[in-house]
FILO-946924 format. One line per 2 residues: number of its first residue (from 1); their letters; for each residue y, x negated, z negated of C-alpha. Coordinates in nm, 4 decimals, decimal comma, always signed. Example, Ala and Ser with C-alpha at 12.3 -4.5 7.8 and 13.67 -1.06 7.14 Angstrom:
REM residues 2
1 = as = -0,4500:-1,2300:-0,7800 | -0,1060:-1,3670:-0,7140
//
This chain:
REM residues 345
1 = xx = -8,9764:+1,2561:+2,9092 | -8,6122:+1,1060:+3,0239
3 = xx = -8,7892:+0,8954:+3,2321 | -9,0463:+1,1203:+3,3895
5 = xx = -8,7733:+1,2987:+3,5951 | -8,6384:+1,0207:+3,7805
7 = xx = -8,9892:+0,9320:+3,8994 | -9,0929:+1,2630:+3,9819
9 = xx = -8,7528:+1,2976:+4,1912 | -8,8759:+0,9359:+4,3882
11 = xx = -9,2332:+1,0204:+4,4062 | -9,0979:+1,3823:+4,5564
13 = xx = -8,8810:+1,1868:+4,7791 | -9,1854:+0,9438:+4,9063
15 = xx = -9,4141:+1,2350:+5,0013 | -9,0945:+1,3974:+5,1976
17 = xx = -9,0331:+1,6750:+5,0204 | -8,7885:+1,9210:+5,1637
19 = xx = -8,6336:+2,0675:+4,9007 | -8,3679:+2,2616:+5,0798
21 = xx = -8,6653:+2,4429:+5,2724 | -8,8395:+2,5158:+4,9377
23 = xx = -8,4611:+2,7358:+4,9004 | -8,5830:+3,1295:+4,9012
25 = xx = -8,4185:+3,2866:+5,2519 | -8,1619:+3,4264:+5,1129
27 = xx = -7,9950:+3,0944:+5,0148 | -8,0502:+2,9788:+5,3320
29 = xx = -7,9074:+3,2506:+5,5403 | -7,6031:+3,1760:+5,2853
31 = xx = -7,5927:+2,8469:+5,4534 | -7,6449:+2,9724:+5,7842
33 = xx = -7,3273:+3,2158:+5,7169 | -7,0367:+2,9080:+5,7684
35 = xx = -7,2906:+2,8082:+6,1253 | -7,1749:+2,9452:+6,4145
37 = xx = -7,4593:+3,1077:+6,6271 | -7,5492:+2,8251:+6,8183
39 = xx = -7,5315:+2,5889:+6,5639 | -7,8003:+2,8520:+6,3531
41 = xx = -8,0342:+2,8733:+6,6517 | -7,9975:+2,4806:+6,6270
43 = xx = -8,1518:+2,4666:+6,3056 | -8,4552:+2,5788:+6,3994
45 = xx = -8,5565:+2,2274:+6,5003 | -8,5255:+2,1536:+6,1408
47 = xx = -8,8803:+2,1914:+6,0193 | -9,1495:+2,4670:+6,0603
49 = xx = -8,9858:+2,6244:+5,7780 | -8,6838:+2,6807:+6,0082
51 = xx = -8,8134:+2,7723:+6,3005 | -8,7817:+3,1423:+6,3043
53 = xx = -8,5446:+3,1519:+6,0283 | -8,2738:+3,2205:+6,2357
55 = xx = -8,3777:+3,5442:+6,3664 | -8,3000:+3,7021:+6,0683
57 = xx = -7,9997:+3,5863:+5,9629 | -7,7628:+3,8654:+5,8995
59 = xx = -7,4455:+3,7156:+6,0277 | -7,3792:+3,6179:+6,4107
61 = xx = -7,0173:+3,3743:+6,5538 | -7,0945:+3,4263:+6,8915
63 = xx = -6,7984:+3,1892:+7,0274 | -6,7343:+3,0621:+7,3705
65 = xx = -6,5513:+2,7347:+7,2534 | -6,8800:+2,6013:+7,1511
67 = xx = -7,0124:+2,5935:+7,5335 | -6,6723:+2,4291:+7,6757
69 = xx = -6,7392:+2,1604:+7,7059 | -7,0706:+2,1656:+7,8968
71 = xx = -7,0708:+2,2572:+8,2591 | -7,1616:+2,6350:+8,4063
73 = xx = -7,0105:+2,7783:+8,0882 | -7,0037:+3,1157:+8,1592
75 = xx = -7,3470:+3,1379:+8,2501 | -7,4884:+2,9071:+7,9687
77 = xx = -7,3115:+3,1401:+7,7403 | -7,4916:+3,4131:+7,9220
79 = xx = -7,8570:+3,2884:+7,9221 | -7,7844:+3,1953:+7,5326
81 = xx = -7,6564:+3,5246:+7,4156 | -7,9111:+3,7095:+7,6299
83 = xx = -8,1985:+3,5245:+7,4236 | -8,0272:+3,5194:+7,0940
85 = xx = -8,0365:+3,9769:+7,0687 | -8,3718:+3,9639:+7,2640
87 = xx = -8,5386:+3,7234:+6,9727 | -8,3079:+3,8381:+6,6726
89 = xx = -8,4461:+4,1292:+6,4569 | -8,2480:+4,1053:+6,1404
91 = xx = -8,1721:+4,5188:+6,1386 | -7,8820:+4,5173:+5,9459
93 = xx = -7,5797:+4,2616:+5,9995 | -7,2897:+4,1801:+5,7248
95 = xx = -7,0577:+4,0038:+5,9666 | -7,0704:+4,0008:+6,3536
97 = xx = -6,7946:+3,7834:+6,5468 | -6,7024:+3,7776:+6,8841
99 = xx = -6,4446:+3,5596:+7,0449 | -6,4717:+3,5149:+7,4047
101 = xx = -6,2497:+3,2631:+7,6352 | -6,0954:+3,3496:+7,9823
103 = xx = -6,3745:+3,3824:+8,1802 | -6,6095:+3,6822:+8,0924
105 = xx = -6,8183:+3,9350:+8,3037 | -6,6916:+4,2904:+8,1123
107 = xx = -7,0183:+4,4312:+8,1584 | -7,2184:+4,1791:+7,9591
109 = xx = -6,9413:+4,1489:+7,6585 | -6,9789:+4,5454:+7,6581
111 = xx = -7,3227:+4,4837:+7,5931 | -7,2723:+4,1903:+7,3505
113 = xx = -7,0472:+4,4863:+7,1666 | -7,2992:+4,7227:+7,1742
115 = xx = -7,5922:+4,5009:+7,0169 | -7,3589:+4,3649:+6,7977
117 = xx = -7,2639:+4,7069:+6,6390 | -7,6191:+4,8605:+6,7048
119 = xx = -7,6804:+4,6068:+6,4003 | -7,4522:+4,8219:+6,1547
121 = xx = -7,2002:+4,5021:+6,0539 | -7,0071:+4,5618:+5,7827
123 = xx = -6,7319:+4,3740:+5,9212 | -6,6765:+4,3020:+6,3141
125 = xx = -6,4308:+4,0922:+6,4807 | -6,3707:+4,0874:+6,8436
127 = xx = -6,1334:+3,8265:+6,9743 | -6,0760:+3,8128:+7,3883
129 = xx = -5,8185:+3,5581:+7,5019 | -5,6781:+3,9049:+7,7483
131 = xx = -5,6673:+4,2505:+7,7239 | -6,0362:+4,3855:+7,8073
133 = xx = -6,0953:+4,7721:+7,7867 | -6,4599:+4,7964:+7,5779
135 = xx = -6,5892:+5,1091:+7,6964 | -6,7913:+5,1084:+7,4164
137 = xx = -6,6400:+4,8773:+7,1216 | -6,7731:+5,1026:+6,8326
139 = xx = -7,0223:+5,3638:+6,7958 | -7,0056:+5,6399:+6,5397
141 = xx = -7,3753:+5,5191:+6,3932 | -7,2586:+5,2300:+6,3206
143 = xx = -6,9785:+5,3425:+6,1157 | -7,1468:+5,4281:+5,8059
145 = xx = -7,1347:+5,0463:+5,6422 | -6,7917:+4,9224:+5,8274
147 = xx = -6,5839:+4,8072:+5,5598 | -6,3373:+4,5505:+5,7712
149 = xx = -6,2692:+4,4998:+6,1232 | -6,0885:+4,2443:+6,3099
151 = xx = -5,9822:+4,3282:+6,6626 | -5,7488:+4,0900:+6,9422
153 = xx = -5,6798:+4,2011:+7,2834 | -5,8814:+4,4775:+7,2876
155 = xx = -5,7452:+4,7791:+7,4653 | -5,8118:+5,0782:+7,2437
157 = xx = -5,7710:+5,4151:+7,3589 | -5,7242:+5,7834:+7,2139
159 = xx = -6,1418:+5,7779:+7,1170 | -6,0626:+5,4719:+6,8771
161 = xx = -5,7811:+5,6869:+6,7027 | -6,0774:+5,9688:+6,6991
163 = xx = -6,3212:+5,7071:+6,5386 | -6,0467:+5,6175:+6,2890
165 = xx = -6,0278:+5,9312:+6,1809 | -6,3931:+6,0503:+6,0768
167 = xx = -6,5700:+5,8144:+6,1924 | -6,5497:+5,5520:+5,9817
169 = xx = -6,6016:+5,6442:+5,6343 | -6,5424:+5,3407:+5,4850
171 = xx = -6,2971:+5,1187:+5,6479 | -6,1287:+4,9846:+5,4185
173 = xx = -5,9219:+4,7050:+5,6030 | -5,8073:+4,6545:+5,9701
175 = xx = -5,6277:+4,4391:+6,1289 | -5,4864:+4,4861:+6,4828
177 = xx = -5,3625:+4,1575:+6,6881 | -5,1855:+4,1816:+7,0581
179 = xx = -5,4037:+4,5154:+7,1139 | -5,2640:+4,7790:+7,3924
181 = xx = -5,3017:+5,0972:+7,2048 | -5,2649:+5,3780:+7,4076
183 = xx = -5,2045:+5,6151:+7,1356 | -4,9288:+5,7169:+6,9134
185 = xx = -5,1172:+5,8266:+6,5668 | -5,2914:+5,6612:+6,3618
187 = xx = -5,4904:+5,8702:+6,0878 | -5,7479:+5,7213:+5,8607
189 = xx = -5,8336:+5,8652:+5,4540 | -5,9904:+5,5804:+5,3797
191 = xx = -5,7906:+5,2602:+5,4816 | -5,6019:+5,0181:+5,2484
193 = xx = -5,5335:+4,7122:+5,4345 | -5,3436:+4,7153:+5,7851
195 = xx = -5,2113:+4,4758:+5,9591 | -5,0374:+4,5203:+6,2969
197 = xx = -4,9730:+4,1894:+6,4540 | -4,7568:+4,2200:+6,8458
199 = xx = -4,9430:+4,5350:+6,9630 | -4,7897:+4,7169:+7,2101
201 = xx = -4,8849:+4,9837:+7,4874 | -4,8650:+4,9403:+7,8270
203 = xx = -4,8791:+5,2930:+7,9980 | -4,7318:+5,4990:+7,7362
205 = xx = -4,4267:+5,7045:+7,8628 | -4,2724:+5,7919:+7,4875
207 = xx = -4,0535:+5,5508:+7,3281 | -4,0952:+5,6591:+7,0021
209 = xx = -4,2835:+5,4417:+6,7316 | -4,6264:+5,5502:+6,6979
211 = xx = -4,6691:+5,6743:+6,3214 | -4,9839:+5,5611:+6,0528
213 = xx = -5,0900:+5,8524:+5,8189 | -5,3303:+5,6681:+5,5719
215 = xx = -5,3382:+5,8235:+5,1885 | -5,4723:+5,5103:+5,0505
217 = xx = -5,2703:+5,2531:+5,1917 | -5,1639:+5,0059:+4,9776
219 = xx = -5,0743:+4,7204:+5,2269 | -4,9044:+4,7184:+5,5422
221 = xx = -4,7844:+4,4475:+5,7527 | -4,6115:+4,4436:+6,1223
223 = xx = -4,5450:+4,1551:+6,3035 | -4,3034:+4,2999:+6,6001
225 = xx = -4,2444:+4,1794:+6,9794 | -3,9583:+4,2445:+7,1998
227 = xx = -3,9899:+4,6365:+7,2395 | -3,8840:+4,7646:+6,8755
229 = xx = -3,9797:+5,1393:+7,0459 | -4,3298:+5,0646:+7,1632
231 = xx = -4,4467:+4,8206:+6,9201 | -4,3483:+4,9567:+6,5761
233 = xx = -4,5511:+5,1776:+6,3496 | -4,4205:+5,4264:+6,1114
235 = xx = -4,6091:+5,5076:+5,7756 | -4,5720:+5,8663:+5,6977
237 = xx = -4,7501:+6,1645:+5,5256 | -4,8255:+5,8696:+5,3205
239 = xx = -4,8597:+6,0711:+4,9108 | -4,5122:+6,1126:+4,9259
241 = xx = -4,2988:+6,3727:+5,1143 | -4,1276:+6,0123:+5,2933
243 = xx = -4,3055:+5,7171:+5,2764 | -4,6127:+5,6610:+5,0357
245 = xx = -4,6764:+5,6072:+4,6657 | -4,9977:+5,4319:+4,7006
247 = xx = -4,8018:+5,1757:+4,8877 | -4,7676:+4,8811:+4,7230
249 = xx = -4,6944:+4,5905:+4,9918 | -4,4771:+4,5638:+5,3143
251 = xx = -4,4506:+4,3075:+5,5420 | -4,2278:+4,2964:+5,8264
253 = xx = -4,1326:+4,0243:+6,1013 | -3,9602:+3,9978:+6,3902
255 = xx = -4,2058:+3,7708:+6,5981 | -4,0249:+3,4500:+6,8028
257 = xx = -3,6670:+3,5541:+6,6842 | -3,6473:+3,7811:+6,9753
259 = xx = -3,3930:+4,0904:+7,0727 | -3,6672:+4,3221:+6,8657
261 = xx = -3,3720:+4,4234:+6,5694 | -3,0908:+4,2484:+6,6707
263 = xx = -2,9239:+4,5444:+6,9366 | -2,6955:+4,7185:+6,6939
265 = xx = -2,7681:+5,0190:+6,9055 | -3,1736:+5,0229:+6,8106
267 = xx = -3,1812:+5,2195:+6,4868 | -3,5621:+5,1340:+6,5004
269 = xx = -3,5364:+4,8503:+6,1903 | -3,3819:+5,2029:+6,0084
271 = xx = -3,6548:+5,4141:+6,0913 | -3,9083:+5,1725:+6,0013
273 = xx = -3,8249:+5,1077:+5,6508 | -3,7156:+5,4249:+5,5724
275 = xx = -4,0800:+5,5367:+5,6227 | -4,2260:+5,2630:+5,3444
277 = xx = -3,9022:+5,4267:+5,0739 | -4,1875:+5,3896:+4,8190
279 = xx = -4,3074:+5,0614:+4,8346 | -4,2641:+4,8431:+4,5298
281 = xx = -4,2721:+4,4814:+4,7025 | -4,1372:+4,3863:+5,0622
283 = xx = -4,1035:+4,1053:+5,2658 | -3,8827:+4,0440:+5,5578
285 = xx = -3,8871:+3,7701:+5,7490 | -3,6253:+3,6552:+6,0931
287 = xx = -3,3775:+3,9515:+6,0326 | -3,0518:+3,9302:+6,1273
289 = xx = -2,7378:+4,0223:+5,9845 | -2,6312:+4,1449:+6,2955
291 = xx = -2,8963:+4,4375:+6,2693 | -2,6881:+4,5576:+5,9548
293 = xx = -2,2881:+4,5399:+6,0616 | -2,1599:+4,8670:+6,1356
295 = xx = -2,4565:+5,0919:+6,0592 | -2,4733:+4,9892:+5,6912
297 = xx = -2,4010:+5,3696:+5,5615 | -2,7435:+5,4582:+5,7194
299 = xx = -2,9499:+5,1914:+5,5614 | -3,2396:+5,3391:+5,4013
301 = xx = -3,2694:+5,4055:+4,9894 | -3,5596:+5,2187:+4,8565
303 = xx = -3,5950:+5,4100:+4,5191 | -3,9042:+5,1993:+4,4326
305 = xx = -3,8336:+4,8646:+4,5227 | -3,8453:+4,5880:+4,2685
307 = xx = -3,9654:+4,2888:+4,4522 | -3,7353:+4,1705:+4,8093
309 = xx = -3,8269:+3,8454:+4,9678 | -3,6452:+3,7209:+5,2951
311 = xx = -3,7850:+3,4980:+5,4979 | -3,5883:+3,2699:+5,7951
313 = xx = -3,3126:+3,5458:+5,7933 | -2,9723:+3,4977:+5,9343
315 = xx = -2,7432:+3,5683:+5,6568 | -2,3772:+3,7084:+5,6890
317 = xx = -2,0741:+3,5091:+5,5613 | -2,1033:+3,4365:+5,1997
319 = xx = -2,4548:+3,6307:+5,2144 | -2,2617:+3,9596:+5,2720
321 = xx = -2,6466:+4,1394:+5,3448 | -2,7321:+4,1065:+4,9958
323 = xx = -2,4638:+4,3609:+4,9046 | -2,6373:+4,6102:+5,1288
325 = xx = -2,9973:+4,5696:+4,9839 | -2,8461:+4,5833:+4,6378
327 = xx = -2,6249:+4,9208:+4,6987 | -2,9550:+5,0842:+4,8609
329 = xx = -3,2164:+4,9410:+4,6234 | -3,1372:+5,0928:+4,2912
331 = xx = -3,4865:+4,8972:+4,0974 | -3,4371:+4,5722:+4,2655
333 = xx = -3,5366:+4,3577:+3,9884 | -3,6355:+4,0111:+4,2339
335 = xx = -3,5117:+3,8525:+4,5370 | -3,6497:+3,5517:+4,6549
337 = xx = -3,4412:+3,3501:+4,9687 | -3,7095:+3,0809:+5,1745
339 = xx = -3,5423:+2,8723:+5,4766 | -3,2734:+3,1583:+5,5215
341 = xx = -2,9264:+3,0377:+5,7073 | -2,5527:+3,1973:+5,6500
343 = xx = -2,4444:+3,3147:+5,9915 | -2,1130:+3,1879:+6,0674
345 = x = -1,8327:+3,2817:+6,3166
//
């Protein structure tokens, strides 16, 4: 018997047996997950097996980096996507990805959008490489299985804020990179995860930080540019009279070691982490000491905190800022230092 498999395996193996084919589709379209969508269409030269398989995968990486390097690449990306929805018929998609280069005609990506949600993803990610207004990034009947999204450079307006709100049932995690929002609330019952990474707004009059009211938040991380004003987000309303008890996780940075906390004059860094006073583990990362000298009396009380990591801070003379954080954090029970430097004068 121990030496019936071997020759069963070569005779297999002589008559060209596929066995990867013989996979159910399931499997396949497994494999066909870590293809981007050309690549997928690719494999339809495969084997007759393959040939139509790739109409019903349920996950599509529509990326523009795959046609750089050929000639006409706008329009080869056009004729490709074009024929990829018009022969695709897999109803229902688990992942649809978008990432677009320079060079796009708005029109056809707001199609591309469209399709791509029309197929109910339960998680999208759009990716431009400049702001581009979608008039129609997400539809409210597509909501019903969205579970994650991923959005950069996307301009989102006041009806994305509406969306948030009770539209999408389910979103659970979001993350937000270089966006413009135009809006200054952010409500959603349902999310967990956020992540705000450099988004600012470009025709907003108000300088005051836009505010995230999410009951179930249990992560939150900001990644600041230059404006403190425009481009931070408070968490309030958040299970707690001032900031929230489901919270769990903070992270914020100030992005490039720019002017964002350093004017002793912009209270914002204050305001900020006074509105996550619940959270039980934070982690800063390029603050300054100069944020902290001569508005140390109004440093926040972090009743909850028992986990501080600093990240690539500038520390005061004889690491002076620890004193604050320890006088204001009562439950500190951990504090971890990585590639900090004492400031001297």
């Amino acid at each position: 018997m121990a030496g019936e498999i071997p020759s069963k395996r070569a005779a297999a193996a002589a008559d060209g047996d596929d066995r990867l084919s013989a996979l159910p589709d399931e499997l396949l379209h497994s494999i066909m997950f870590f293809l981007m969508a050309r690549q997928v269409v690719q494999t339809s030269v495969l084997s007759r097996r393959w040939r139509h398989l790739w109409r019903s995968t349920p996950c599509l990486d529509i990326d523009h980096g795959e046609f750089n390097r050929r000639p006409d690449v706008w329009r080869r990306l056009l004729d490709f996507t074009y024929n990829l929805f018009s022969k695709h018929s897999a109803p229902v998609l688990e992942r649809f990805r978008l990432h677009l280069g320079a060079s796009y005609n708005l029109n056809a990506v707001d199609d591309w959008v469209r399709r791509g949600i029309e197929c109910r993803p339960a998680a999208p990610e759009i990716t431009m490489s400049t702001d581009c207004q979608l008039t129609r990034p997400l539809l409210p009947a597509a909501a019903c299985r969205l579970t994650r999204m991923r959005l950069c450079r996307v301009r989102l307006e006041g009806s994305f804020t509406r969306h948030l709100r009770s539209g999408f049932p389910v979103l659970e995690d979001l993350a937000l990179a270089r966006c413009d929002c135009l809006f200054q609330e952010m409500v959603s019952p349902t999310l967990k995860c956020l992540s705000i990474d450099c988004c600012g707004c470009s025709s907003s009059s108000s300088s005051a930080p836009r505010t995230v009211k999410a009951p179930a938040l249990a992560s939150f991380r900001l990644i600041a540019a230059t404006n403190a004003r425009r481009d931070a987000f408070l968490v309030v309303g958040n299970g707690a009279a001032a900031g929230g008890s489901s919270l769990v996780h903070a992270s914020i940075t100030v992005s490039c070691g720019d002017s964002y906390f350093v004017d002793k004059s912009n209270k914002t860094m204050f305001t900020v982490l006074g509105s996550l006073c619940n959270v039980t583990t934070l982690e800063l990362w390029r603050f300054s000491y100069l944020t902290l000298m001569d508005v140390t009396e109004k440093f926040p009380k972090l009743h909850n905190l028992t986990t501080l990591l600093m990240g690539k801070c500038e520390m005061s003379l004889q690491f002076g800022i620890l004193r604050v954080f320890l006088k204001n954090i009562p439950s500190l029970e951990k504090i971890t230092l990585k590639h900090c430097k004492e400031l001297r004068y």
